[in-house]
Residue, then its C-alpha position, 0 to 999 in steps of 0.5 A: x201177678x196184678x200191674x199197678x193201677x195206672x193213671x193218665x194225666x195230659x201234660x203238654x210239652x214244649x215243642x223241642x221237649x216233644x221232639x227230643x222225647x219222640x227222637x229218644x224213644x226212636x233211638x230206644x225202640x221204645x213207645x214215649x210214654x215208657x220213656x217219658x215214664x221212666x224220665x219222670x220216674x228218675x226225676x222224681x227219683x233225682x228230686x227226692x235225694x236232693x231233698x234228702x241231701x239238702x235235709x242232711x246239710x241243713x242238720x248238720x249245719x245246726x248242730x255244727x259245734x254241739x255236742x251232737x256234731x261228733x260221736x268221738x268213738x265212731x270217728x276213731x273208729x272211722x280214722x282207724x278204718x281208713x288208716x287200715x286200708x292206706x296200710x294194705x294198698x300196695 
């Protein structure tokens, strides 16, 4: 199996950065380029559904009072759901 292609770039940190990473990496047992990696990583990750979930918000916001803020079958069907659920919970 073929590793992605990696690329390196310099990234210069703040001093306390540099030595929470260092501190994170010693308590992982772990080199700090695979921490930091993994934190950008989930940052990323983090940033992208924030971004997602601001795009949901905006659209929602839009059509809030149109036709296209409600699909009336798919909410009974939801209440009907929910309704089952509270019925079967002792």
């Amino acid at each position: 199996m073929q590793s992605a292609r990696r690329r390196n770039f310099h990234l210069p940190l703040e001093e306390e950065t540099y030595a929470q990473l260092m501190r994170e990496a010693k308590r992982a047992g772990r080199p700090a380029t695979q921490v930091a990696r993994e934190a950008i990583e989930v940052g990323l990750e983090e940033r992208h559904r924030r971004a997602i979930a601001e795009s949901i918000s905006a659209y929602a916001t839009a059509v809030a009072g149109s036709k296209d803020d409600l699909d009336e079958d798919l909410e009974r069907a939801a209440v009907e759901h929910l309704a089952k659920r509270r019925r079967r919970k002792p």
